[in-house]
N, CA, C and O atoms as CSV, one atom per row, in Angstrom:
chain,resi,resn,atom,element,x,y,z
A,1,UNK,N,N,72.424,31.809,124.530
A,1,UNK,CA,C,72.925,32.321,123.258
A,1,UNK,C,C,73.535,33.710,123.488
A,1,UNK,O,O,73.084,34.445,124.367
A,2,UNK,N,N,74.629,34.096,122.647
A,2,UNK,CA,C,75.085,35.171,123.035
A,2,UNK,C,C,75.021,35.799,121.974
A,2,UNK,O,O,75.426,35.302,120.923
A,3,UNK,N,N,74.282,37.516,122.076
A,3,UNK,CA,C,73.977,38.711,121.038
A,3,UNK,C,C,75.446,38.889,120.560
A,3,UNK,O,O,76.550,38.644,121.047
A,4,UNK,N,N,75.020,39.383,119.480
A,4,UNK,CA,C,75.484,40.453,118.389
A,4,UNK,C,C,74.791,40.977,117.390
A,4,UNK,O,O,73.972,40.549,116.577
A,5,UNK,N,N,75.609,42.639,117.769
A,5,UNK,CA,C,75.049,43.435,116.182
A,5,UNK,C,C,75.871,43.539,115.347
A,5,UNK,O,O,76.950,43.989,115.732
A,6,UNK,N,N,75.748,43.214,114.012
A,6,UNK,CA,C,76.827,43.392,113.194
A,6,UNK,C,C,76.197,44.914,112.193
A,6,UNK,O,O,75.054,44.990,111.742
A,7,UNK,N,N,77.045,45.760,112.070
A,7,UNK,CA,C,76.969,46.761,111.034
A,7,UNK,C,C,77.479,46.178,109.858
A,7,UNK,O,O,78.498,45.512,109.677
A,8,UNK,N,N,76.647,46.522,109.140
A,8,UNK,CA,C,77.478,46.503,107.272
A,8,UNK,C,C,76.941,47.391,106.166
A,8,UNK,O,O,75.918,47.877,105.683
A,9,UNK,N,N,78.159,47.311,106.071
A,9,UNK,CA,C,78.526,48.335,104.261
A,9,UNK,C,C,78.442,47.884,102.814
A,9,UNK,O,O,79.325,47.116,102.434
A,10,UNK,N,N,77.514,48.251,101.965
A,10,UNK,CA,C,77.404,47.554,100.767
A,10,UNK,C,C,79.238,47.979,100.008
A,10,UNK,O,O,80.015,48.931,99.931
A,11,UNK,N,N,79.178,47.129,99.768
A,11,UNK,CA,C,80.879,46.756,98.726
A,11,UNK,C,C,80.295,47.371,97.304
A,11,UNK,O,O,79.131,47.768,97.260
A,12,UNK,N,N,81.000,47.422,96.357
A,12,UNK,CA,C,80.927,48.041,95.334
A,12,UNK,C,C,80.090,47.359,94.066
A,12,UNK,O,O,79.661,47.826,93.011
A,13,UNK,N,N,80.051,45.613,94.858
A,13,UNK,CA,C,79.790,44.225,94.190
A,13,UNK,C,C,77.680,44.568,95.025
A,13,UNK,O,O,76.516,44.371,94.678
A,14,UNK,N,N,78.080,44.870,95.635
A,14,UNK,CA,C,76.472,44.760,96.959
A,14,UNK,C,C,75.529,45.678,96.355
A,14,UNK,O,O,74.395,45.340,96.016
A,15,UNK,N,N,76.119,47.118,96.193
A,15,UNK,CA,C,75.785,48.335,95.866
A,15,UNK,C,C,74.986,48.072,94.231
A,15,UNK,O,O,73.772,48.143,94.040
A,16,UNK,N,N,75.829,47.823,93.389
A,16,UNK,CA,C,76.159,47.237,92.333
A,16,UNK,C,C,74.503,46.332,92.005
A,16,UNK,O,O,73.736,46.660,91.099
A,17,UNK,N,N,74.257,45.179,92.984
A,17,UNK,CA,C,73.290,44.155,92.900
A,17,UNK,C,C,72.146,44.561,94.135
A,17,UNK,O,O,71.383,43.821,94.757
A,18,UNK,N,N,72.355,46.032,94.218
A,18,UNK,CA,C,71.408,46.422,95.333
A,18,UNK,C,C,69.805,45.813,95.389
A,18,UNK,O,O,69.113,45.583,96.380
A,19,UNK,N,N,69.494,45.647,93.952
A,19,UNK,CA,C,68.009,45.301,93.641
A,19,UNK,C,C,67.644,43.394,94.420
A,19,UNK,O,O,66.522,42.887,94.397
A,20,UNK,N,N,68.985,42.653,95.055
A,20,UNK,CA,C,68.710,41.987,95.119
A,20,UNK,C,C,68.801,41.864,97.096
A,20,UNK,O,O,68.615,40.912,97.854
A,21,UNK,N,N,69.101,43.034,97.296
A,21,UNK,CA,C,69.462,43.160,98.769
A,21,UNK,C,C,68.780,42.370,99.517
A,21,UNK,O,O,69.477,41.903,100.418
A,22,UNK,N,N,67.132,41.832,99.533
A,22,UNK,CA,C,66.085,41.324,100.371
A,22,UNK,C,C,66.336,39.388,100.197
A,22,UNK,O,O,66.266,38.477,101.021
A,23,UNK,N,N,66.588,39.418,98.961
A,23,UNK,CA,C,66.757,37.968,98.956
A,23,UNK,C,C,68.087,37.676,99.099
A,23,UNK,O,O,68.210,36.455,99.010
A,24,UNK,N,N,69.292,38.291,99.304
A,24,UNK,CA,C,70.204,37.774,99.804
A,24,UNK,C,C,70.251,37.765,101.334
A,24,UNK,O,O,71.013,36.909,101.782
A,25,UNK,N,N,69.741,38.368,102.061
A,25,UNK,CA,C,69.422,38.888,103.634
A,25,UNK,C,C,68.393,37.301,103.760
A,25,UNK,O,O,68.717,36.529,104.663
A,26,UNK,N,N,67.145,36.884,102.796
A,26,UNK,CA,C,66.918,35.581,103.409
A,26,UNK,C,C,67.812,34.469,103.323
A,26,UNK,O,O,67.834,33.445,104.006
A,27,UNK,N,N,68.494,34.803,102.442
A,27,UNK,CA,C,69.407,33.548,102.311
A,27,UNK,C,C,70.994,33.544,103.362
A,27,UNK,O,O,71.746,32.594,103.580
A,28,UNK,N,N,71.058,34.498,103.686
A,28,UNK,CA,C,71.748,34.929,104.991
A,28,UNK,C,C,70.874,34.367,105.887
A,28,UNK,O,O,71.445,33.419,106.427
A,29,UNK,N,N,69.671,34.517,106.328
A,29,UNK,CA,C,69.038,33.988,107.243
A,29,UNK,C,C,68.964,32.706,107.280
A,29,UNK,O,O,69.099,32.095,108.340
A,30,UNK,N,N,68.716,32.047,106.005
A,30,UNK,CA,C,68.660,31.016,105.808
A,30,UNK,C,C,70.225,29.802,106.034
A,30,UNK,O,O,70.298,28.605,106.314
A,31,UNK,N,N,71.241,30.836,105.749
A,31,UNK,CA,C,72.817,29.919,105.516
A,31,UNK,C,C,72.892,30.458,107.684
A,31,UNK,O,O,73.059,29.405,108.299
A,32,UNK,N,N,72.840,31.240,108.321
A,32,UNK,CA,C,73.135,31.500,109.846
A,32,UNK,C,C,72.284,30.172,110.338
A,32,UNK,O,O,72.740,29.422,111.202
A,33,UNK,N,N,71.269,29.999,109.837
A,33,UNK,CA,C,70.269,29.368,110.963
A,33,UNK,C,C,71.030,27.608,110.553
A,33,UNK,O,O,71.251,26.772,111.429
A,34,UNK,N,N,71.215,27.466,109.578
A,34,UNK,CA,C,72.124,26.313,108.998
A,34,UNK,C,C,73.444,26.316,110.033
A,34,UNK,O,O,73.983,25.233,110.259
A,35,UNK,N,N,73.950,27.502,110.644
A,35,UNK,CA,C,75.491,27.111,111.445
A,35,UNK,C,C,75.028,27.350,112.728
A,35,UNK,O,O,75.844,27.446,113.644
A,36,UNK,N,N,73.998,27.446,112.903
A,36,UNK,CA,C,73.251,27.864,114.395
A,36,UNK,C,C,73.287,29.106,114.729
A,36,UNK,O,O,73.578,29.469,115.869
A,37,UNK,N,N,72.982,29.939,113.729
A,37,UNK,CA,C,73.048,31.231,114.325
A,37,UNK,C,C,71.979,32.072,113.910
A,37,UNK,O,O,71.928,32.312,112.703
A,38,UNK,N,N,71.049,32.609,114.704
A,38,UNK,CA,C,69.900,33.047,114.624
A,38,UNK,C,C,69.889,34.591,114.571
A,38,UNK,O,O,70.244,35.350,115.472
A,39,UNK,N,N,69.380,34.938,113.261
A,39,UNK,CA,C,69.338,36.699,112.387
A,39,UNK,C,C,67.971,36.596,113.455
A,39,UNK,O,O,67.068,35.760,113.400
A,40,UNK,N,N,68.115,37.606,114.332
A,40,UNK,CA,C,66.578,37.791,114.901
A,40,UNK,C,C,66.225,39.244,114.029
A,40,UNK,O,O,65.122,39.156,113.490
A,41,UNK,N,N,66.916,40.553,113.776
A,41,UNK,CA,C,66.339,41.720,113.297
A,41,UNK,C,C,67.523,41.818,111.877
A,41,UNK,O,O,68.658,41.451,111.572
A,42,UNK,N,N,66.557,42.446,111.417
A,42,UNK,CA,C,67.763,43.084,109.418
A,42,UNK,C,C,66.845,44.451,109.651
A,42,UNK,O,O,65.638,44.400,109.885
A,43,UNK,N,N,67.788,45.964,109.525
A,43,UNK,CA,C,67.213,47.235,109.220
A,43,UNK,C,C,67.749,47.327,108.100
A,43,UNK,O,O,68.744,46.605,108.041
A,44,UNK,N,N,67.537,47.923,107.118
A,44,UNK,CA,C,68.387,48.701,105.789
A,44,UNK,C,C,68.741,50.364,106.494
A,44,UNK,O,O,67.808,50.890,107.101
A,45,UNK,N,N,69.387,50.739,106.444
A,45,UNK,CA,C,69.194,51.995,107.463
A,45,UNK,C,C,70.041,53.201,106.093
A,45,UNK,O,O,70.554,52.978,104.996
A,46,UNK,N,N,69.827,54.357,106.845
A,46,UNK,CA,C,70.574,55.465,106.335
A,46,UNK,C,C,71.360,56.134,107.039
A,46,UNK,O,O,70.782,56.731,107.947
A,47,UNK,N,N,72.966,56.349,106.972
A,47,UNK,CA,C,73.830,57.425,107.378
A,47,UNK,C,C,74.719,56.244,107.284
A,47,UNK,O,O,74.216,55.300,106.674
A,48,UNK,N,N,76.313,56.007,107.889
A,48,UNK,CA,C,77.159,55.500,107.878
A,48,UNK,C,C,77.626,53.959,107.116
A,48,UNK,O,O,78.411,53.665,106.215
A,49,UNK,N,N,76.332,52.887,108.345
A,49,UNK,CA,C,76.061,51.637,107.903
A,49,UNK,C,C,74.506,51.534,106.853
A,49,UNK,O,O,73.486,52.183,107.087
A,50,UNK,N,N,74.682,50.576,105.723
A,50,UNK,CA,C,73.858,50.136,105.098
A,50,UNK,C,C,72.802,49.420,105.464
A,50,UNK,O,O,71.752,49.415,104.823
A,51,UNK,N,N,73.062,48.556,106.855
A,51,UNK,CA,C,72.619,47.463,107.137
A,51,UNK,C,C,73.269,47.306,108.588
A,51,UNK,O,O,74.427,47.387,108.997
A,52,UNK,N,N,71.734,46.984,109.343
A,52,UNK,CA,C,72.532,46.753,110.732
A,52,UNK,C,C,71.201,45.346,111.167
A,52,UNK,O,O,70.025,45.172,110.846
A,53,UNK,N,N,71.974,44.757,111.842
A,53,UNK,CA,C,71.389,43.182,111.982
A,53,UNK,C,C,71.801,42.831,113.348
A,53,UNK,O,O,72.896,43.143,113.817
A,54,UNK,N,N,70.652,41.997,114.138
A,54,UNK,CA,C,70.704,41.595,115.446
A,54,UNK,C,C,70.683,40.177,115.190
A,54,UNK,O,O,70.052,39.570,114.325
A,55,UNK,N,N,71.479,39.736,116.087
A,55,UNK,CA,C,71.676,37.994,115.706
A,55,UNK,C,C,72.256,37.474,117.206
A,55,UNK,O,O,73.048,37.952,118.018
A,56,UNK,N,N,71.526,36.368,117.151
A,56,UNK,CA,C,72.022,35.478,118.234
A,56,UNK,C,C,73.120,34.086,117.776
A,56,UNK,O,O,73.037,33.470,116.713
A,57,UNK,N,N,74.141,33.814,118.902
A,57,UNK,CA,C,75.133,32.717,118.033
A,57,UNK,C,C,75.304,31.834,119.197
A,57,UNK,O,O,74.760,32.119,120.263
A,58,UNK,N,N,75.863,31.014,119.090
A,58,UNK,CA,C,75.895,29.760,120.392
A,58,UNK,C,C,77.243,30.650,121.001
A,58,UNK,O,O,77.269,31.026,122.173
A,59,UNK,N,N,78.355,30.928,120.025
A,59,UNK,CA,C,79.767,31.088,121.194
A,59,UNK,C,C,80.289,32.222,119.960
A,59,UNK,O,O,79.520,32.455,119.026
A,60,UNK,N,N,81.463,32.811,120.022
A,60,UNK,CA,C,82.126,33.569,119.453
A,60,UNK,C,C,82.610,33.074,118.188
A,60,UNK,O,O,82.486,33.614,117.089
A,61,UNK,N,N,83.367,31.615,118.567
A,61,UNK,CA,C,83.599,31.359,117.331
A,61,UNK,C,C,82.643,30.888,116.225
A,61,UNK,O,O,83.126,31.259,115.155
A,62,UNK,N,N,81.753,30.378,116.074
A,62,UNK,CA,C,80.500,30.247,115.387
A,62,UNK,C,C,79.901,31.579,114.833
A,62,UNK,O,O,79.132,31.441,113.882
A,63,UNK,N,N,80.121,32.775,115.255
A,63,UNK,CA,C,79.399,34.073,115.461
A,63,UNK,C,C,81.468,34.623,114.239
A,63,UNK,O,O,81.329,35.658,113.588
A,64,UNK,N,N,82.239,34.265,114.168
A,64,UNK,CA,C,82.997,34.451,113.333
A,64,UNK,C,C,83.131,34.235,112.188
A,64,UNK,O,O,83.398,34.969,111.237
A,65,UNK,N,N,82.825,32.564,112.334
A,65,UNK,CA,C,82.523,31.504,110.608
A,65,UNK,C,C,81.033,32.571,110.129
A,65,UNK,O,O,81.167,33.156,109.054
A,66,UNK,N,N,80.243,32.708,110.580
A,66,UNK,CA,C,78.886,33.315,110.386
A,66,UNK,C,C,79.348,34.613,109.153
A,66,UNK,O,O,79.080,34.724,107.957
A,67,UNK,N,N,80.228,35.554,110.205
A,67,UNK,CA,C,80.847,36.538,109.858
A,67,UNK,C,C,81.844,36.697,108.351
A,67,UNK,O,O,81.683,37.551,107.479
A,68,UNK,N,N,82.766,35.728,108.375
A,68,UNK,CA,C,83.342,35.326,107.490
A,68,UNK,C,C,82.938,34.882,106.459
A,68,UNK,O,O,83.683,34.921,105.479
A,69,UNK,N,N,81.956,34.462,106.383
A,69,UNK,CA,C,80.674,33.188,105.400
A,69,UNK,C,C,80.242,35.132,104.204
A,69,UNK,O,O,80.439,35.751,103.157
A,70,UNK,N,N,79.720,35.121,105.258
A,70,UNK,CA,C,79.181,36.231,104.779
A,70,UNK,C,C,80.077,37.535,104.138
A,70,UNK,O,O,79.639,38.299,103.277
A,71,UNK,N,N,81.114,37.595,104.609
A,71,UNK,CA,C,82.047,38.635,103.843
A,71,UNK,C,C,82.717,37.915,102.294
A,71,UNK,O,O,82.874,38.316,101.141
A,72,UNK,N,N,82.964,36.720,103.006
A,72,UNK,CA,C,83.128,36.097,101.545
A,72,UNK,C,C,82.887,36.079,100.002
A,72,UNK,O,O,83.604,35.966,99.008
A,73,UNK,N,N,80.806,36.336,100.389
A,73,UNK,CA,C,80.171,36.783,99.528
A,73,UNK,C,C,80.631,37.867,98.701
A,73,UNK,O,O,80.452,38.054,97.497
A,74,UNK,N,N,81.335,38.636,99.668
A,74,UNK,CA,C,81.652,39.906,98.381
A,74,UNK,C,C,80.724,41.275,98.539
A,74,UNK,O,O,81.154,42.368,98.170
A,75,UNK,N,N,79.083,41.064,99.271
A,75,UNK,CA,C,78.489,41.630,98.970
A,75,UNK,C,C,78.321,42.944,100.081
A,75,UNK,O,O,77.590,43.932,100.015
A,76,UNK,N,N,79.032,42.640,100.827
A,76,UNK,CA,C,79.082,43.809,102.254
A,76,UNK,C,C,80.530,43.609,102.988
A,76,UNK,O,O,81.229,42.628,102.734
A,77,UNK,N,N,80.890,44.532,103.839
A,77,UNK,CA,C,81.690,44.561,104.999
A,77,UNK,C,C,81.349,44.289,106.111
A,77,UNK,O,O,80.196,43.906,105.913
A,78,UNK,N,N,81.535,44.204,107.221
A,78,UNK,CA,C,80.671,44.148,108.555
A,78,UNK,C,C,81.793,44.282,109.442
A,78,UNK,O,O,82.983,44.042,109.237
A,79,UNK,N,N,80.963,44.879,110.876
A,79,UNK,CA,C,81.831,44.813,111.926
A,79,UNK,C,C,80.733,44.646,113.031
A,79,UNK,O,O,79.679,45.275,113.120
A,80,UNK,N,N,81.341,43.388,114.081
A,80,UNK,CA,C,80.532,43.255,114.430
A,80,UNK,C,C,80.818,43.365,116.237
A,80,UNK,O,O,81.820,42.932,116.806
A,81,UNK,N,N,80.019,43.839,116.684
A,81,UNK,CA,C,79.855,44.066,118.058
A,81,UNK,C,C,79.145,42.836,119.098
A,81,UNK,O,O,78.133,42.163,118.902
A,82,UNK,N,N,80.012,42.835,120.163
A,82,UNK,CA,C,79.082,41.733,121.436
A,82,UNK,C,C,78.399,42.193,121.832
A,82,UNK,O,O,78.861,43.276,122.188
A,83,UNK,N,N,77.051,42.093,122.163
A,83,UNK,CA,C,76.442,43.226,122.790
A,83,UNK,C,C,75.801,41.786,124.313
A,83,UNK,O,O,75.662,40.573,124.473
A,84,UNK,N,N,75.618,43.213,125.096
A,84,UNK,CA,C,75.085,42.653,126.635
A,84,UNK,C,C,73.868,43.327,126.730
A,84,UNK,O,O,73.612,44.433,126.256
A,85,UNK,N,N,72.824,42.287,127.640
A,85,UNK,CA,C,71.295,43.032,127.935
A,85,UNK,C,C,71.701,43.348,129.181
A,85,UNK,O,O,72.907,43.395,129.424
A,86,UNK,N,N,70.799,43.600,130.112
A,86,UNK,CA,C,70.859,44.431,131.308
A,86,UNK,C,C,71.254,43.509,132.720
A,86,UNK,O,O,71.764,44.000,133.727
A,87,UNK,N,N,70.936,42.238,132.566
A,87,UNK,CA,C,71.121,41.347,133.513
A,87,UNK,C,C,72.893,41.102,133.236
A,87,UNK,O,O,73.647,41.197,134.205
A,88,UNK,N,N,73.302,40.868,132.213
A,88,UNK,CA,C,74.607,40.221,131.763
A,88,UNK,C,C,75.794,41.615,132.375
A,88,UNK,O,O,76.758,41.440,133.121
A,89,UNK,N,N,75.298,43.019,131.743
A,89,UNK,CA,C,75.918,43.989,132.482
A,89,UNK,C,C,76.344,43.813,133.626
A,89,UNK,O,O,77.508,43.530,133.908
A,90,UNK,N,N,74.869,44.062,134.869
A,90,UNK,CA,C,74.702,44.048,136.205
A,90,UNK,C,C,75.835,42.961,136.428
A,90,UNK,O,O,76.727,43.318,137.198
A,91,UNK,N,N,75.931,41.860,135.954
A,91,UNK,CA,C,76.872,40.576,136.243
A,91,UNK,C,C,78.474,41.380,136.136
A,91,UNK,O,O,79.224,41.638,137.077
A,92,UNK,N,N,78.654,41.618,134.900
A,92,UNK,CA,C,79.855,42.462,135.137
A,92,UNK,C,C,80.036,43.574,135.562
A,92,UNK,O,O,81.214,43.881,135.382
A,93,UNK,N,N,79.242,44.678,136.242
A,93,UNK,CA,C,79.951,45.490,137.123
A,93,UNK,C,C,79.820,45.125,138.457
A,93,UNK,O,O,80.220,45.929,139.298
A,94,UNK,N,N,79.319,44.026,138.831
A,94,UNK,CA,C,79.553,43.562,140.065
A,94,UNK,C,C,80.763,42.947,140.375
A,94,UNK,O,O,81.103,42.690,141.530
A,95,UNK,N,N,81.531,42.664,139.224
A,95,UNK,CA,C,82.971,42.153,139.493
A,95,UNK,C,C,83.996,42.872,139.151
A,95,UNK,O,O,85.181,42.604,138.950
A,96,UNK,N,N,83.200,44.096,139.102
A,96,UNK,CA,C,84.501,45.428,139.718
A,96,UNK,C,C,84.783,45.773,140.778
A,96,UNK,O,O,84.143,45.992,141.807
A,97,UNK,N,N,86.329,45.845,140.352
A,97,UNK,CA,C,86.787,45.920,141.866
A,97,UNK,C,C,87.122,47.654,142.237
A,97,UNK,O,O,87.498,47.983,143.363
């Protein structure tokens, strides 16, 4: 499975229905794990992003529909990052030339 963190920003619609922030995050969990894509962490955080989330996806494009699904909603922005653990790194700087 390949990581990602996605950052997100409550929208004006999100902000707005803030009181419902926890049960839309299960039902996010609930609609990812439905396209195969596994929410492993949700923070609510403070400074820039609203919300930062660790998720596992089978391939990129799956990890897009996920993405898209969810902006749809209305209720956040996101941007989302590939992220690599330490073995996957080591793999790519060994194929620097």
């Amino acid at each position: 499975m390949t990581r990602y963190i996605v950052l997100a920003c409550f929208s004006d619609q999100g902000i707005r229905n803030v009181k419902d922030t926890t049960k839309r995050a299960e039902a996010v969990r609930e609609m990812g794990a439905r396209m195969g894509v596994q929410m492993k962490d949700i923070y609510w955080t403070l400074g820039k992003y609203d919300i930062v989330l660790t998720v596992e996806a089978p391939d990129d494009a799956t990890m897009t529909s996920f993405g898209l699904t969810i902006g749809a909603a209305g209720n956040v922005r996101t941007e989302t990052l590939r992220a690599f653990n330490i073995d996957e790194m080591k793999d790519i700087i060994s194929k620097m030339s």
